[in-house]
ZAMARGU-4260 file (C-alpha; in steps of 0.2 Angstrom, whole numbers, plus 5000, padded with zeros to 4 digits):
<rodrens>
0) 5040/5102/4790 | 5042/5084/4799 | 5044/5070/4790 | 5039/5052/4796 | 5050/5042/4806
5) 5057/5029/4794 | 5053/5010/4803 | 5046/5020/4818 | 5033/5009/4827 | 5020/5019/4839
10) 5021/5014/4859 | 5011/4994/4863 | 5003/5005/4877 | 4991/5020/4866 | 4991/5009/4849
15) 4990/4992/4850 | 4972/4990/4853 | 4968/5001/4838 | 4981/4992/4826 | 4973/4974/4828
20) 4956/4981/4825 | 4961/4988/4809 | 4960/4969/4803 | 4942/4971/4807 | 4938/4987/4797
25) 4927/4982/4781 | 4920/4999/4776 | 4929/5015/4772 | 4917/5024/4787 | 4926/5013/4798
30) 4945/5017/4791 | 4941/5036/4792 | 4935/5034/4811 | 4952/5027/4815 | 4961/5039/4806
35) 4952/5054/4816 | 4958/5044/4832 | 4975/5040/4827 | 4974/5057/4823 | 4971/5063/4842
40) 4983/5052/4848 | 4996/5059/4840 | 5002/5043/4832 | 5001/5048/4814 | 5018/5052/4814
45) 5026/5034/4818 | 5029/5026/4800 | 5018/5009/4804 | 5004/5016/4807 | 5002/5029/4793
50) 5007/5014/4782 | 4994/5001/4790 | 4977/5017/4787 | 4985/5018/4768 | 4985/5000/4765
55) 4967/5000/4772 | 4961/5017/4763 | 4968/5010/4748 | 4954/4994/4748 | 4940/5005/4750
60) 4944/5021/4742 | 4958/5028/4730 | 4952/5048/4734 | 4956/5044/4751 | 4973/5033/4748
65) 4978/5048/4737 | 4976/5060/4750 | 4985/5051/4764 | 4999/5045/4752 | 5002/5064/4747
70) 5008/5068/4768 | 5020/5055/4767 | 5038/5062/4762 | 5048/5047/4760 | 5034/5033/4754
75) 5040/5016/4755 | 5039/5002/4742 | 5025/4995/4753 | 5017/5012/4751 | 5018/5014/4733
80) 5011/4996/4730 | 4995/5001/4740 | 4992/5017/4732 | 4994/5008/4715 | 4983/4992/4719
85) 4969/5007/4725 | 4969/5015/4707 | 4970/4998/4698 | 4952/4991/4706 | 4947/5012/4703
90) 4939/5020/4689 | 4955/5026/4685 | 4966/5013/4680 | 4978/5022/4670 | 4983/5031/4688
95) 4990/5014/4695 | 5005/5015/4680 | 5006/5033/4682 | 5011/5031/4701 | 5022/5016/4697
100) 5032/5028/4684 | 5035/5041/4695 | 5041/5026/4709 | 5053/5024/4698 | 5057/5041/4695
105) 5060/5041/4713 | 5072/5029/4712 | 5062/5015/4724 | 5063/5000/4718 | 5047/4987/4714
110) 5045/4971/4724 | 5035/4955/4715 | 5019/4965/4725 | 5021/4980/4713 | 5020/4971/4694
115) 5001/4961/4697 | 4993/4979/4699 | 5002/4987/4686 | 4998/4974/4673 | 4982/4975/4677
120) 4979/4991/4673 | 4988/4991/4657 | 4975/4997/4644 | 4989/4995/4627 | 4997/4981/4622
125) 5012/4992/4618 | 5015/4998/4637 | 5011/4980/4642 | 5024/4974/4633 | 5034/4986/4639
130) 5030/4981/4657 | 5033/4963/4654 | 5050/4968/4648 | 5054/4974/4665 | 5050/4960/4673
135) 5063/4952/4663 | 5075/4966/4669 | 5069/4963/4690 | 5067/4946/4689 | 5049/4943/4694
140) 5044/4937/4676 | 5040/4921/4684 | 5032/4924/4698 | 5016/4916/4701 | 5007/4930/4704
145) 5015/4940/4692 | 5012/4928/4678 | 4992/4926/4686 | 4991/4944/4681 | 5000/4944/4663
150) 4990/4929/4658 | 4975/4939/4662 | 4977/4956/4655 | 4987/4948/4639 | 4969/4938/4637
155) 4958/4954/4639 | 4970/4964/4625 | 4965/4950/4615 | 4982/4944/4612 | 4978/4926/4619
160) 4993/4919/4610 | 5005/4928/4621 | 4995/4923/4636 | 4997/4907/4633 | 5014/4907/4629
165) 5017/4919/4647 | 5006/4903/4654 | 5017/4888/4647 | 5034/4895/4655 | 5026/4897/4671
170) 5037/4884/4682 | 5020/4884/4692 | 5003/4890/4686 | 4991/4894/4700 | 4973/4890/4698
175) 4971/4907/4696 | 4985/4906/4680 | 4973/4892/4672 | 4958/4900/4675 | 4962/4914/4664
180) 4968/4904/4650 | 4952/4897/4650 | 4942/4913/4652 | 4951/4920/4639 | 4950/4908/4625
185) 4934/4908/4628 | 4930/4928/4626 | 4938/4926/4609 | 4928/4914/4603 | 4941/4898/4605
190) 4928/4887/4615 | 4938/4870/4610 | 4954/4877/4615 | 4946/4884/4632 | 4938/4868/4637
195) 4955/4859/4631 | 4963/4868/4647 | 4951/4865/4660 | 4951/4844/4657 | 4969/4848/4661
200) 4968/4860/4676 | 4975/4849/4691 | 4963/4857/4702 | 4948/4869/4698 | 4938/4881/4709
205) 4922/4886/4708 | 4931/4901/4697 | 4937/4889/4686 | 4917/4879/4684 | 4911/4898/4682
210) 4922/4903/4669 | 4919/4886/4657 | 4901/4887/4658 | 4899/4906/4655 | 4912/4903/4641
215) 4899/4892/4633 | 4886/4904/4635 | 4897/4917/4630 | 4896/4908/4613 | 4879/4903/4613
220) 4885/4884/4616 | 4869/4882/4628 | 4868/4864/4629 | 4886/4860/4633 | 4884/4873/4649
225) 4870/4864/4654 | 4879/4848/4651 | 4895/4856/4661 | 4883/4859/4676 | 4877/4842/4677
230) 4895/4836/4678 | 4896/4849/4691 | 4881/4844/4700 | 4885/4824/4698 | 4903/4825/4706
235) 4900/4838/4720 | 4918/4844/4721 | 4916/4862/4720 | 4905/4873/4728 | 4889/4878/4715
240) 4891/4899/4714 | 4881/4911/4711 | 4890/4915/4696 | 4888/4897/4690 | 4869/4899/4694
245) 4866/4915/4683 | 4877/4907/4669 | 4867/4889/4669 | 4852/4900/4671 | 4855/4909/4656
250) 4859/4895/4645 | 4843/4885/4652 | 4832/4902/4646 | 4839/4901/4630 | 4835/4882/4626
255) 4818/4881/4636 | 4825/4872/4647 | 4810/4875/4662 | 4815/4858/4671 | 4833/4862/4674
260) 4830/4881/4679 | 4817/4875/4692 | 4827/4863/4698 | 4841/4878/4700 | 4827/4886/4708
265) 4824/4874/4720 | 4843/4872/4724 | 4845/4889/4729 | 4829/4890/4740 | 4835/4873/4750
270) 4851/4879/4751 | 4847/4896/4760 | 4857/4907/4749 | 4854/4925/4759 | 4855/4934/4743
275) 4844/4922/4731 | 4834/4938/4725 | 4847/4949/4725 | 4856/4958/4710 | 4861/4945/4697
280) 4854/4930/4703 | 4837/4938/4705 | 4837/4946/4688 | 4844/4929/4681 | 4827/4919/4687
285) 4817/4932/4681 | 4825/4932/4665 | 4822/4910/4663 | 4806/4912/4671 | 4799/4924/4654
290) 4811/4916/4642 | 4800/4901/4648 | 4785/4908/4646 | 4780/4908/4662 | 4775/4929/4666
295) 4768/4925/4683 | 4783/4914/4690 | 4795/4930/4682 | 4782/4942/4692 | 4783/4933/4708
300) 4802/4933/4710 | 4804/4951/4703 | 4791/4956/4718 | 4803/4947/4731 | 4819/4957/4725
305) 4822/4970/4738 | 4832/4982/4731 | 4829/4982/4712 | 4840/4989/4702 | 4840/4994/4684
310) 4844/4977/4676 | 4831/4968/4686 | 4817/4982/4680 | 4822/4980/4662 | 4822/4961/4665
315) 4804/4961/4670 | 4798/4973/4658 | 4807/4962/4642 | 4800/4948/4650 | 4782/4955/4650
320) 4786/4963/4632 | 4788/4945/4624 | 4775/4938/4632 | 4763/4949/4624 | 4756/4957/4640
325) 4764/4976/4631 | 4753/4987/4645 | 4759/4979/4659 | 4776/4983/4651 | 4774/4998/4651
330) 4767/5003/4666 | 4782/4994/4673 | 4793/5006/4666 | 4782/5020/4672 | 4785/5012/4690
335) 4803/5011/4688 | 4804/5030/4682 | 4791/5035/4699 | 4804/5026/4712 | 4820/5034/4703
340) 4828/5020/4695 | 4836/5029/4678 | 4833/5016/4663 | 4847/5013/4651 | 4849/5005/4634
345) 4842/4988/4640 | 4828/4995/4647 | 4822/5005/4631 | 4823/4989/4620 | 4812/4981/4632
350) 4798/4995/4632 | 4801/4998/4613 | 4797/4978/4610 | 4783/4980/4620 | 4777/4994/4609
355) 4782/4983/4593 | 4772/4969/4599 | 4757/4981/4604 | 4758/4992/4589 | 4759/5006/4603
360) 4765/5022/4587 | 4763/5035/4597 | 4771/5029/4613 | 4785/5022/4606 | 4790/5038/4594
365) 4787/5047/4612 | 4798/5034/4622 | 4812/5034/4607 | 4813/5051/4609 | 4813/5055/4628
370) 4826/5042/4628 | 4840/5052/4620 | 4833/5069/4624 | 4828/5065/4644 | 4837/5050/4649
375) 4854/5054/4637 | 4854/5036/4632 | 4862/5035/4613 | 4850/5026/4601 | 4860/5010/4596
380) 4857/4996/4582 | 4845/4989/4595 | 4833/5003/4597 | 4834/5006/4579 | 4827/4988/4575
385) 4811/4990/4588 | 4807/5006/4579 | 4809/5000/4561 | 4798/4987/4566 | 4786/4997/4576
390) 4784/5009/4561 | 4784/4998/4545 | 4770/4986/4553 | 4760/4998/4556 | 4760/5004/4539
395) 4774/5020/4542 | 4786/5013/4530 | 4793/5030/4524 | 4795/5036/4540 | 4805/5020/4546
400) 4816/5024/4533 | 4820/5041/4537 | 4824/5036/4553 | 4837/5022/4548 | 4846/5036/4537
405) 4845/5048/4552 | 4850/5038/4567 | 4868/5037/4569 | 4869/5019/4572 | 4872/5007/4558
410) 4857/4997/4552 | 4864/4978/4551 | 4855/4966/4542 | 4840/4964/4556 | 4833/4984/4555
415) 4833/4985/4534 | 4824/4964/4534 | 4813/4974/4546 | 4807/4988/4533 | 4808/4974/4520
420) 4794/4966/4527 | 4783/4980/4531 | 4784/4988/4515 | 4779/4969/4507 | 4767/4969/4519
425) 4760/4986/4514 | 4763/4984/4496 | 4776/4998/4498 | 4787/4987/4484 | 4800/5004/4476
430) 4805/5006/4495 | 4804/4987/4499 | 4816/4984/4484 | 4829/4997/4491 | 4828/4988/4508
435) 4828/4973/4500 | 4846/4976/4490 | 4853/4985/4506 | 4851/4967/4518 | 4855/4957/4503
440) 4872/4966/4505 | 4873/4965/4522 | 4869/4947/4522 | 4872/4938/4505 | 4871/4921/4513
445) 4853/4921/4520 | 4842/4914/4511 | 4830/4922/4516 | 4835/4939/4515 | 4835/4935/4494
450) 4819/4926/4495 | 4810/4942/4503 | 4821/4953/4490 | 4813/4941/4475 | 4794/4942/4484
455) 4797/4959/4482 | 4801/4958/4464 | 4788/4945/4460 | 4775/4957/4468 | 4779/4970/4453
460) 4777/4959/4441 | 4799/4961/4437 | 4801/4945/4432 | 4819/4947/4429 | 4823/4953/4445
465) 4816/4937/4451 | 4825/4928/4437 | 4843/4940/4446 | 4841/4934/4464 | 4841/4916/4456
470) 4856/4919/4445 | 4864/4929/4462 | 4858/4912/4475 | 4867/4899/4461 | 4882/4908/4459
475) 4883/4912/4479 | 4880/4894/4483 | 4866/4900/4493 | 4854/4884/4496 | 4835/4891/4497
480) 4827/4874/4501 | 4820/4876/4516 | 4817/4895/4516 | 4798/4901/4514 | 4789/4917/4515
485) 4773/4928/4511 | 4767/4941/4503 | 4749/4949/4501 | 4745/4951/4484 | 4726/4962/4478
490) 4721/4953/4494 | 4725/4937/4492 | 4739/4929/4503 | 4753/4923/4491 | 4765/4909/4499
495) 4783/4908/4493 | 4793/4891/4493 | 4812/4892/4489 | 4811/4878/4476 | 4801/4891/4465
500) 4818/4895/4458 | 4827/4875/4455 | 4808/4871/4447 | 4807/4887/4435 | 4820/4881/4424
505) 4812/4867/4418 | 4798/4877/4411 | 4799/4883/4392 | 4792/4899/4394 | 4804/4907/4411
510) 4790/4920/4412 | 4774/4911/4409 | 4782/4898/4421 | 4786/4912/4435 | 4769/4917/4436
515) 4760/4900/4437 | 4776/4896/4451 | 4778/4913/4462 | 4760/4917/4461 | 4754/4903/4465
520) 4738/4905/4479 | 4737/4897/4494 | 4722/4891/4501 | 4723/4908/4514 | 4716/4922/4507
525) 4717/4937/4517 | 4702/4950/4520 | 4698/4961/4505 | 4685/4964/4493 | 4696/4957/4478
530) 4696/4942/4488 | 4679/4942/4492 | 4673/4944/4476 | 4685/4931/4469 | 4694/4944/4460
535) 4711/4942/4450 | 4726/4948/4460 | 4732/4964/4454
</rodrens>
């Protein structure tokens, strides 16, 4: 069998032409058509060539880069380095430092090309620490894009401490270096810190912009983003991104803040952006648009996506859910379903809140079940919440239970404060007691999680259990001044202020003074013959 010819360059006359059009190639289509031609011109075998269609097969497929690279007997460094940046932007990762260990088994030698793509693909901290020890040994640790990639996956391990460190013995961090650092004190939480490094970067790109204000998203820090966006906006030195966009887009959603997203809007329509209703961007508008309140604006931009994908469907139908138009909602999953978009989990909260806000039973025990048993989507917390809430509003409070002890997912504080409030709402107190003490657990700061449990114990007449949260709040430090709920008592609506419990103190007689205090009547009575008839709550 013939191996390649080592530095063997195919004749100017038969290749030429093809080699500088292999610049132009953008899709893998076009890579396989040379390959067939290079192919019938017999110049497979010259070493430049073979090496040029990997290096292109390995940016569009790593199936295809595989399969050349396996014909090649005596692969180069310049080989293995495109055959492992193929499997590191693959869905096989791990591959990319598979290939590089058996490089070495091969006893070819790694260039400062080689470490970015295997770091990258890193998916331990152990082996990455490994790797970064060989860099040591090579002499690449500071290369600038070798450090560009260690600060990077050093920040998605979460080991941000090391990334930084990797970041301040750099000689000379790129932007790229700078930009994540700031991304990743921002993933974990360390806002300050990650803002701390962007008022130092000596030059930003629109990267650098994106990566700030969806960091302050990230964390919920809503108004800063915006803020950061305006500074953007005011000084003009970087271009505005899409990413930017569908960042500042979601913060403005968040905060009701109609004027800025119009005005986002606006900028993207004046500016010509070719793809302003496409994929994220779209989805993002939609999303403000409904956060906003405004259905119709939402509506309008959906309709002008023109290939909708799933997140812009389960955009619209969440959108429509929270606006109370539940029908609409769901006949816009039914669409979805008809033109073969598959929904995932977002799209089921979506169509579950809008059978929550409608009171829609049946349709949502028939969507909760069809989504694990046709669609294979896994019910998670989320899903668990809508039904909970769907069930015990409508009166179904034994069945919610069942379902948060048979649903895999761990109920957090939200599903059990959920059942809480149906069974007070049904008078379903025995059941509202154990939901009670279950969120009381999960959250023993909120207030208001031990004021429903108290209501619950008020509404039994247990005025010890009443007289327990009280004990449980002053112990815990747990402030209840502002929290207030109700409760329907033989009819009558019953309103619970938080003071009930600094006030019942000063009264001689703790249980006389809990009933004139917890049961005392607001001036809204709720429909019943009790309260009709001006009957005594029971």
């Amino acid at each position: 069998m013939r191996s390649r010819v080592p530095l063997a360059t195919p004749p100017l006359s038969s290749s030429s032409s093809f080699l500088s059009l292999i610049h132009r190639c953008s899709t893998l289509k076009h890579a396989q058509a040379f390959h067939a031609r290079f192919i019938s011109l017999g110049l497979v075998r010259f070493a430049y060539v073979t090496s040029r269609l990997l290096a292109l097969y390995a940016l569009h497929d790593a199936d295809c880069a595989h399969q050349l690279f396996q014909r090649i007997r005596h692969p180069t460094v310049f080989d293995w380095n495109a055959v492992i940046r193929s499997y590191s932007t693959s869905p096989y990762p791990h591959r990319a430092l598979a290939s590089y260990v058996r490089m070495r088994r091969r006893d070819v030698g790694p260039n400062a090309r080689t470490f970015p793509f295997v770091v990258k693909s890193c998916a331990a901290l152990s082996v990455l620490s490994q790797l970064h020890g060989q860099l040591f040994r090579f002499g690449f640790h500071l290369d600038v894009f070798v450090t560009s990639s260690l600060v990077s996956t050093y920040s998605s391990l979460g080991s941000v401490d090391i990334a930084a460190k990797v970041f301040d013995e750099s000689p000379n961090p790129n932007v790229v270096s700078w930009t994540s650092l700031v991304s990743g004190y921002s993933t974990h939480g360390m806002v300050d810190k990650a803002r701390s490094v962007f008022d130092q970067m000596p030059e930003r790109n629109p990267v650098s912009w994106s990566a700030m204000i969806a960091g302050y998203v990230r964390n919920e820090r809503h108004r800063e983003a915006i803020q950061l966006f305006r500074e953007l906006k005011r000084r003009a030195i970087a271009e505005i991104s899409d990413a930017v966009l569908v960042s500042t887009l979601n913060a403005c959603a968040s905060l009701g803040e109609y004027e800025e997203g119009r005005w986002i809007h606006s900028f993207i329509e004046m500016n010509g952006t070719k793809h302003q209703y496409e994929l994220e961007l779209g989805t993002a508008l939609v999303g403000f648009y409904s956060k906003c309140g405004f259905v119709d604006s939402a509506r309008e931009v959906f309709d002008r996506i023109p290939h909708r994908d799933v997140a812009a469907w389960s955009a619209m139908i969440m959108g429509l859910a929270l606006n109370g138009d539940c029908l609409s909602a769901i006949a816009a999953f039914s669409d979805m379903i008809s033109r073969g978009v598959k929904p995932n989990a977002i799209t089921f909260v979506g169509v579950l809140t809008a059978c929550g806000h409608g009171g829609l039973v049946d349709e949502g025990r028939k969507l909760f079940r069809d989504m694990v048993a046709v669609y294979g989507v896994r019910p998670t917390v989320a899903h668990l919440g809508c039904m909970v809430d769907l069930l015990s509003r409508a009166g179904h409070t034994a069945e919610a239970e069942r379902l948060v002890e048979a649903v895999p997912a761990e109920a957090d504080g939200a599903v059990w404060g959920a059942l809480l409030s149906g069974c007070l709402m049904h008078g379903d107190y025995e059941r509202g007691e154990r939901a009670g003490r279950r969120v009381v657990e999960l959250e023993p700061m909120k207030s208001g999680r031990r004021v429903g449990l108290a209501n619950v114990y008020a509404s039994m007449r247990r005025w010890d259990g009443v007289e327990q949260v009280r004990r449980e709040m002053r112990a815990r430090r747990v402030s209840a001044a502002i929290a207030r709920s109700s409760v329907e008592v033989g009819g009558v609506g019953q309103r619970f202020v938080a003071d009930v419990f600094t006030r019942v103190k000063k009264e001689k007689d703790k249980k006389e003074g809990f009933q004139r205090l917890v049961l005392h009547q607001s001036t809204r009575h709720l429909p019943s013959s009790d309260a009709a008839s001006g009957g005594p709550a029971r």
